[in-house]
VEXPA-211404 format. One record per residue: residue number from 1; residue in three letters; y, x, z of N, C-alpha, C, CB in turn. Coordinates in steps of 0.05 Angstrom, whole numbers, plus 32768, in hexadecimal, padded with zeros to 4 digits. Last residue first. Glycine has a CB too. Layout:
<recs>
REC  resi  resn   n.y   n.x   n.z  ca.y  ca.x  ca.z   c.y   c.x   c.z  cb.y  cb.x  cb.z
REC   NUM   ALA     Y     X     Z     Y     X     Z     Y     X     Z     Y     X     Z
...
</recs>
This chain:
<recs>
REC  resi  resn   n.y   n.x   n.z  ca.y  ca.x  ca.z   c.y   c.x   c.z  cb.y  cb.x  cb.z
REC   140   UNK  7BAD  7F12  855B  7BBB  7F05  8556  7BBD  7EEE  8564  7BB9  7F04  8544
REC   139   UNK  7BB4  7F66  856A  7BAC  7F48  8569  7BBA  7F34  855D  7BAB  7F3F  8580
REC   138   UNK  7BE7  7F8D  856F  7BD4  7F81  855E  7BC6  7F68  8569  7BC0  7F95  8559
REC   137   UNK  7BFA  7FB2  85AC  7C01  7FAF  8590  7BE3  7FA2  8588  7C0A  7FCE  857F
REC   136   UNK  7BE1  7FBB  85E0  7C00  7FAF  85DE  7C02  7FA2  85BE  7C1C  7FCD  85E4
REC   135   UNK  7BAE  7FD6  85EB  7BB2  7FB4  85E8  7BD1  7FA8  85EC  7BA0  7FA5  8602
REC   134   UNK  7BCA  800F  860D  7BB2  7FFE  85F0  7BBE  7FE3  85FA  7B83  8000  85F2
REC   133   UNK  7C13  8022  8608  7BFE  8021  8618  7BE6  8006  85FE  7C0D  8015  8640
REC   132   UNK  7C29  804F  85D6  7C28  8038  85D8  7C12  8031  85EF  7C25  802D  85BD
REC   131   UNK  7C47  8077  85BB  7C38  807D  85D9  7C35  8061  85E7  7C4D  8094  85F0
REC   130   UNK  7C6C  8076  858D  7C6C  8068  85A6  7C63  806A  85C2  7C63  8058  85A3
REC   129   UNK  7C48  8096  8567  7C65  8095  8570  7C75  8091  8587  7C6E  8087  8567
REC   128   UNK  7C17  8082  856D  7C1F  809E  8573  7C3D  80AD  8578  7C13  80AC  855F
REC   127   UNK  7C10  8052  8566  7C07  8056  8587  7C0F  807B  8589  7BDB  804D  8590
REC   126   UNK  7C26  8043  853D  7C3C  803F  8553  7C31  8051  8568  7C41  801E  855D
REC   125   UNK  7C00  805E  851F  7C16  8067  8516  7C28  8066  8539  7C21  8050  84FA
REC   124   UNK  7BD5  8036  8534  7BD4  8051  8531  7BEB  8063  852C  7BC5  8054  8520
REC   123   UNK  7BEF  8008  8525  7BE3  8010  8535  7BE2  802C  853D  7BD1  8008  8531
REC   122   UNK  7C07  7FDD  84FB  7C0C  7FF3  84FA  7C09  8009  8519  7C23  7FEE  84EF
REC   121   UNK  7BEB  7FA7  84F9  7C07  7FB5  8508  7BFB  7FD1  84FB  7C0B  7FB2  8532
REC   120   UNK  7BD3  7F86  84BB  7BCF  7F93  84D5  7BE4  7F97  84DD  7BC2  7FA9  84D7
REC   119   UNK  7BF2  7F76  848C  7BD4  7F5F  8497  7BD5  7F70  84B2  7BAB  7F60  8481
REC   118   UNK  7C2D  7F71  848F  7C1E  7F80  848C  7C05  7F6C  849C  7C28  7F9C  8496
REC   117   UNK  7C68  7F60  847F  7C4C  7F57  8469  7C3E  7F6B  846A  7C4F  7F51  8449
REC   116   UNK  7C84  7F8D  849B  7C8B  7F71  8497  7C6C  7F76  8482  7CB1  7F66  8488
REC   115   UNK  7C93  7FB0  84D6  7C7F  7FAE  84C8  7C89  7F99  84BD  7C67  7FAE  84D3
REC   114   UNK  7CC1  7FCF  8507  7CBB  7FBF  84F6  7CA9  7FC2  84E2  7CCB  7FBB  84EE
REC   113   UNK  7CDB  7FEC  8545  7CC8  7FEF  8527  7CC0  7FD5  851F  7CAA  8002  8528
REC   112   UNK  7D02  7FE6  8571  7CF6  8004  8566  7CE7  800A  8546  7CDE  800B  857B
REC   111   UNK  7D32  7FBA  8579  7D19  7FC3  8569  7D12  7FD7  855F  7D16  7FBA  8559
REC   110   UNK  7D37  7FAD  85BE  7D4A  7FBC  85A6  7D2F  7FBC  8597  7D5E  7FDF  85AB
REC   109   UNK  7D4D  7F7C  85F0  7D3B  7F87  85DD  7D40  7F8F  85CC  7D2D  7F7D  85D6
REC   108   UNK  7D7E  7F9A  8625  7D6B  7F89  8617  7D58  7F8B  8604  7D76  7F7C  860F
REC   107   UNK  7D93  7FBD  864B  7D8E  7FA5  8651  7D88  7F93  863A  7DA1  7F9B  865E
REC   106   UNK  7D8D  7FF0  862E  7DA5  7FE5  8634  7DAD  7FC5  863D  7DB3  7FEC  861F
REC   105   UNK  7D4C  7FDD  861B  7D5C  7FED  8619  7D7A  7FE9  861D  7D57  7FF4  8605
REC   104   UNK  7D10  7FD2  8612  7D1C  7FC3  861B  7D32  7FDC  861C  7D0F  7FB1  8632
REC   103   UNK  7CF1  7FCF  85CB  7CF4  7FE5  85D9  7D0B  7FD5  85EE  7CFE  8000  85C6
REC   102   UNK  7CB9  7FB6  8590  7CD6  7FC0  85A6  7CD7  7FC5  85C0  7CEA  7FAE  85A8
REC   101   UNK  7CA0  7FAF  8558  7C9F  7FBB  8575  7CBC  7FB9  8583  7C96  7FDC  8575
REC   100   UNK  7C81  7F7D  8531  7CA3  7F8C  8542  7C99  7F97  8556  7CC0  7F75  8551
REC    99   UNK  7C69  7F73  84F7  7C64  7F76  8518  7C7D  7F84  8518  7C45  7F88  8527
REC    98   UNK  7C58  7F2D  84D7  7C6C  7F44  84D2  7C69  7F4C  84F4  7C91  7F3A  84C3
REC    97   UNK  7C1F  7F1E  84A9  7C36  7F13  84C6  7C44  7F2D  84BE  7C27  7F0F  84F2
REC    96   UNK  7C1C  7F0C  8468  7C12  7F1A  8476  7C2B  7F12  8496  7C0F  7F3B  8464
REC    95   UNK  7C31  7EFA  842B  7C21  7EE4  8444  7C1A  7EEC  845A  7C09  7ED8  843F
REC    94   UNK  7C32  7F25  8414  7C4A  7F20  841E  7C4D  7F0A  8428  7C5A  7F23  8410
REC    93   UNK  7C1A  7F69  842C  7C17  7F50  841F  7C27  7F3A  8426  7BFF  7F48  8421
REC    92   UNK  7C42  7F9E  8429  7C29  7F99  8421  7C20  7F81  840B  7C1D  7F96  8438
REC    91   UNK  7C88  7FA5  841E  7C72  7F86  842D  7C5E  7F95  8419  7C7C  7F57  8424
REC    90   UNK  7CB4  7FC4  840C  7CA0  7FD3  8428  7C8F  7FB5  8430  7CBA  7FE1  844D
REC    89   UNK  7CC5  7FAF  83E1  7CB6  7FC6  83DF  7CA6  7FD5  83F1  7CC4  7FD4  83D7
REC    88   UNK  7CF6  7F94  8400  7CEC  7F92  83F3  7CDC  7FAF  83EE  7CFB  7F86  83E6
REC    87   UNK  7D0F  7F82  8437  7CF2  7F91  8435  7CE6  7F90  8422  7CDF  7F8A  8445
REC    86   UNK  7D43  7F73  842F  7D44  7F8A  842C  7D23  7F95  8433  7D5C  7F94  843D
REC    85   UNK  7D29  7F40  83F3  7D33  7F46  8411  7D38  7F62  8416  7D1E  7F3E  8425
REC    84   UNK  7D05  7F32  83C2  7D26  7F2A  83C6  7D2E  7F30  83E8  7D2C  7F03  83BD
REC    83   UNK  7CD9  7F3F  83D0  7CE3  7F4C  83C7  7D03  7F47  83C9  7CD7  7F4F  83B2
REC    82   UNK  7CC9  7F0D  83F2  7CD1  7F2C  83FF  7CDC  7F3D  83EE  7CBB  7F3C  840B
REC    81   UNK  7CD0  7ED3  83F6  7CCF  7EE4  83E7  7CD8  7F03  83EF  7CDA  7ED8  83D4
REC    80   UNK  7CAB  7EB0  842C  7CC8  7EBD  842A  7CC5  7ECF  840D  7CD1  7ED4  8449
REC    79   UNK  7C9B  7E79  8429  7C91  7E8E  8425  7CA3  7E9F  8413  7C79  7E89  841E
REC    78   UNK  7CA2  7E37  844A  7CA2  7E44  842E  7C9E  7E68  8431  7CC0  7E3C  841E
REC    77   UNK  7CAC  7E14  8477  7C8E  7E22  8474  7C8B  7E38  8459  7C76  7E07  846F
REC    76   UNK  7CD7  7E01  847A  7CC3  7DED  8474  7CA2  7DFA  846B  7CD0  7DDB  845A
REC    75   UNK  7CFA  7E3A  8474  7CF8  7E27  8487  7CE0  7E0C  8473  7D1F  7E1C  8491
REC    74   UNK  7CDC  7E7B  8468  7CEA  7E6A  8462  7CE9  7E4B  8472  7CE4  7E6A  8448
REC    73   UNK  7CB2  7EA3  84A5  7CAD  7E8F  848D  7CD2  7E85  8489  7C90  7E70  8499
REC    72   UNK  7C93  7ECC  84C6  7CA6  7ECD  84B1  7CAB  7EB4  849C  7CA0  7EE3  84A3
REC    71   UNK  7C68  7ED1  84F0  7C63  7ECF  84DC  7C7F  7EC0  84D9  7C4A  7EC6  84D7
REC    70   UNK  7C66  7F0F  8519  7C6F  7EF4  8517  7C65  7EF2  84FC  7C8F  7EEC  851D
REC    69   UNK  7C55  7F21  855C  7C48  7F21  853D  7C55  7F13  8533  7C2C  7F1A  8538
REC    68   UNK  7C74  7F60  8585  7C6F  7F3F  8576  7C67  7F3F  8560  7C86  7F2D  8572
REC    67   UNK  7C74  7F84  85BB  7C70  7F81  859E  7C64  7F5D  859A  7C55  7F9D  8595
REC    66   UNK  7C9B  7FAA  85EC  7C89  7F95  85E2  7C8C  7F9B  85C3  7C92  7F76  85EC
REC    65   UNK  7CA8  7FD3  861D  7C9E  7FD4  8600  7C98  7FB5  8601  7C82  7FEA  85F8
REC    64   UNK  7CB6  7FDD  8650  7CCD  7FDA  8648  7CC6  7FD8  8622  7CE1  7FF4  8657
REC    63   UNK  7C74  7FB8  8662  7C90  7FC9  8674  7CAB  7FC7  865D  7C88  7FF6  867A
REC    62   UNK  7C5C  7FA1  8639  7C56  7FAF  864B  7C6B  7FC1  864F  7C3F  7FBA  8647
REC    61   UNK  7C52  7F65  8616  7C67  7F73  8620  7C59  7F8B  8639  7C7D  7F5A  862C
REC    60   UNK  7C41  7F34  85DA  7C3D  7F4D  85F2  7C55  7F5C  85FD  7C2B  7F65  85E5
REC    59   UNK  7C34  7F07  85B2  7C50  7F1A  85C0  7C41  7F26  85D4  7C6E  7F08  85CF
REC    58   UNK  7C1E  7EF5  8575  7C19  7EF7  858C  7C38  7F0A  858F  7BFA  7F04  8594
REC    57   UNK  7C3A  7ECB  8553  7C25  7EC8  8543  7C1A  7ECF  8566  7C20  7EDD  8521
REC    56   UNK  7C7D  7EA1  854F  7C6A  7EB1  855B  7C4B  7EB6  8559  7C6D  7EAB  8570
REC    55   UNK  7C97  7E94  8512  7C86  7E86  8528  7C72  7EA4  8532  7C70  7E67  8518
REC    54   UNK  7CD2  7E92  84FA  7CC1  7E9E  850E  7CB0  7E96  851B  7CCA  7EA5  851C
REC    53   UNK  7CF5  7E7A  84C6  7CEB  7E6A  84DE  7CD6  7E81  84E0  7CDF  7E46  84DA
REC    52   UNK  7D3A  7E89  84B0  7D1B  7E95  84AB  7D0D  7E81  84C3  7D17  7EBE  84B2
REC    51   UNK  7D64  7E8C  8471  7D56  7E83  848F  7D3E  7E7D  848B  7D61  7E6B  849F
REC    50   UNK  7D7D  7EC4  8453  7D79  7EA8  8455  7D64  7E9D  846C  7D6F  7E9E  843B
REC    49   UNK  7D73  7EFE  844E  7D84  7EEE  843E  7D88  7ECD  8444  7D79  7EF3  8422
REC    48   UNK  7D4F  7F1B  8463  7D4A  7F08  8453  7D56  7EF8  8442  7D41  7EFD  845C
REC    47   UNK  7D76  7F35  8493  7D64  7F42  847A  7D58  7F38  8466  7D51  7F4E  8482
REC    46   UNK  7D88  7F07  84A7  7D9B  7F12  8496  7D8A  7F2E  8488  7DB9  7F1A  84A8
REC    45   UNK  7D58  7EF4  84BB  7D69  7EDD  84AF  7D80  7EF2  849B  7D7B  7EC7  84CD
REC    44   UNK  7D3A  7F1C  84D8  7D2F  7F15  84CC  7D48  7EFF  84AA  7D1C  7F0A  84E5
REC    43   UNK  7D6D  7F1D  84FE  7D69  7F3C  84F7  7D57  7F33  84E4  7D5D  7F54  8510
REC    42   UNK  7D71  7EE5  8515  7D84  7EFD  850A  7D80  7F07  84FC  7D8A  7F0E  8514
REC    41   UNK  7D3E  7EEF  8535  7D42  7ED8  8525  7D5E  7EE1  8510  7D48  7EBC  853B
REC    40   UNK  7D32  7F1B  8559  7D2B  7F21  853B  7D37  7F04  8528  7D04  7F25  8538
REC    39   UNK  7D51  7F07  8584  7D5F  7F23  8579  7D51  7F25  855B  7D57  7F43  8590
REC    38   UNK  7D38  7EDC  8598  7D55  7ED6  8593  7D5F  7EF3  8586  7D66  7ECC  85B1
REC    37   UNK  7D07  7EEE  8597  7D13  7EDA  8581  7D27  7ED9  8584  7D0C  7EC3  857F
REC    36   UNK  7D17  7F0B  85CC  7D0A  7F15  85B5  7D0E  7F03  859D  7CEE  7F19  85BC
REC    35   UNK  7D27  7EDE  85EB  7D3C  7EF4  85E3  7D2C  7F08  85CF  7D48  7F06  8601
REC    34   UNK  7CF8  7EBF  85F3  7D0F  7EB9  85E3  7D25  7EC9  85DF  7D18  7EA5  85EB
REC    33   UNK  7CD5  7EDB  8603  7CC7  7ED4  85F7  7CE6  7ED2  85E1  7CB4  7EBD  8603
REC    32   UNK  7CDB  7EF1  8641  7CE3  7F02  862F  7CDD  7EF9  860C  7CD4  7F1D  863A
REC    31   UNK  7CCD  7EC1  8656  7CF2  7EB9  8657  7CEE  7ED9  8641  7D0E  7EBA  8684
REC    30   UNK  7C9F  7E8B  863E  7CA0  7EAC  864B  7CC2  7EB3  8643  7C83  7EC9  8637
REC    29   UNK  7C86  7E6A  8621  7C9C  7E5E  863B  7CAB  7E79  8646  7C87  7E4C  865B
REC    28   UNK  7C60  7E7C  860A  7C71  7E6F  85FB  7C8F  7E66  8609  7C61  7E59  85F2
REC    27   UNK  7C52  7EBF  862E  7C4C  7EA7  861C  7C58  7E9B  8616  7C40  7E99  8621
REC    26   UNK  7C3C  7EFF  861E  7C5D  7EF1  8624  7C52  7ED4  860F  7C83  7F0C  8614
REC    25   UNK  7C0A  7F1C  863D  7C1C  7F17  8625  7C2B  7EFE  8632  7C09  7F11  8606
REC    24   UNK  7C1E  7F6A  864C  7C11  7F4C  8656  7C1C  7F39  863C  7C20  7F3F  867C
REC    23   UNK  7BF5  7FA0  866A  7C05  7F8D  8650  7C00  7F71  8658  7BF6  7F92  862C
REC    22   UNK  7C16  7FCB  86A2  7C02  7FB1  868F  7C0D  7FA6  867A  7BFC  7F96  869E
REC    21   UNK  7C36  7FFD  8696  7C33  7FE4  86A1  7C1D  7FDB  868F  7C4D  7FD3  86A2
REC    20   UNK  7C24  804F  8690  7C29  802D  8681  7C23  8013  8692  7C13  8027  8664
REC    19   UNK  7C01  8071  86A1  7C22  8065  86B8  7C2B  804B  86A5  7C48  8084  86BA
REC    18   UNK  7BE7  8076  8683  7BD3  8079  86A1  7BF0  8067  86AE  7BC9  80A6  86B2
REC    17   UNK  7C00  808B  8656  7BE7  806F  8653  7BE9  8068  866F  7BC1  8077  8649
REC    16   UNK  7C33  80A7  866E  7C1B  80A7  8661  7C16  8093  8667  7C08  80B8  8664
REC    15   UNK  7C7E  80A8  864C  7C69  80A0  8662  7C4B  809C  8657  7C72  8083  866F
REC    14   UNK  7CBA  80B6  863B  7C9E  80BB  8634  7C94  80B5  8653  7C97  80DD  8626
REC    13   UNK  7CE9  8089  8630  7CE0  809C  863D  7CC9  809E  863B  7CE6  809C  8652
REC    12   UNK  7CFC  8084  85E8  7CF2  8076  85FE  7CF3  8094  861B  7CCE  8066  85F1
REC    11   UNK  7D2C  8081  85BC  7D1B  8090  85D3  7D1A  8085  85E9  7D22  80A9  85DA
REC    10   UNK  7D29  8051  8589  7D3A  805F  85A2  7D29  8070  85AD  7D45  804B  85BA
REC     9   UNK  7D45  8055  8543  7D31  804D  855A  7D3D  8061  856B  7D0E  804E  8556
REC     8   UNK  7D68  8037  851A  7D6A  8044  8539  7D5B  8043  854B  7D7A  803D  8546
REC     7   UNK  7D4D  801B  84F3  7D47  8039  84F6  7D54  8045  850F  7D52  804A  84DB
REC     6   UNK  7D4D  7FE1  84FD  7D3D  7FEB  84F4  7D30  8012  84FC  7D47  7FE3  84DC
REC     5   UNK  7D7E  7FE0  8508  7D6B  7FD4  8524  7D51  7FD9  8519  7D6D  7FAE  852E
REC     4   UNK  7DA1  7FEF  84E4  7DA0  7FFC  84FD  7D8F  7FE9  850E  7DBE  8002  8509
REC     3   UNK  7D89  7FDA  84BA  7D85  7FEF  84B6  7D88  7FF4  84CE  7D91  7FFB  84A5
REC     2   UNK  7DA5  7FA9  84C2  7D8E  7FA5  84CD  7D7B  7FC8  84C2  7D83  7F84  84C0
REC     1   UNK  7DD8  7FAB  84C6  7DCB  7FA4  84DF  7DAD  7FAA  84DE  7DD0  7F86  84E5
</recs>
């Protein structure tokens, strides 16, 4: 599962900066807030091996892209051992948030890309892949 929500990334339709929707961010009450946790809570729990609590760090959404910051934690706050997970060898730092991009697709949210124990998103990379409209990715 999580190789395929990892590496199936999808094709988007290409659109410039100029035709990108607004970014907006998706607040705590925001209805695209909980079908995004409801798709990485999963996808985090069986790549880890064991249950994970998600606390939204930031969420953004512009048109059929959003991106989330989360910070990744074991339940009572403990600090997921990454090497024991399938991100072992890809966490920078392993107190660091983790960023998701995703993609709205066959009526819902699919994950184009993943970052785990990275102090930054991965910016530059996504905004060339992606054609990411600015102020979608990073902050916190």
């Amino acid at each position: 599962m999580l190789r395929r929500a990892l590496f199936g990334l999808l094709a988007l339709p290409a659109t410039t900066r100029a035709q990108a929707p607004k970014v907006e961010e998706v607040g705590p009450q925001g209805t695209g807030r909980r079908a995004v946790l409801d798709l990485l809570q999963p996808l985090f729990r069986n790549a880890t091996y064991g249950p994970v609590d998600l606390r939204v760090r930031a969420m953004r959404q512009s048109g059929d892209l959003a991106y989330a910051r989360v910070r990744a934690r074991r339940p009572g706050g403990r600090v997921i051992a990454w090497q024991d997970t399938d991100f072992r060898g890809r966490v920078a730092v392993p107190d660091a948030d983790c960023h998701v991009l995703l993609g709205w697709q066959d009526g819902g949210w699919q994950v184009l890309d993943l970052v785990a124990g990275a102090p930054y998103p991965p910016g530059p990379d996504w905004q060339q892949r992606f054609n990411l409209p600015d102020g979608l990715v990073g902050g916190a």
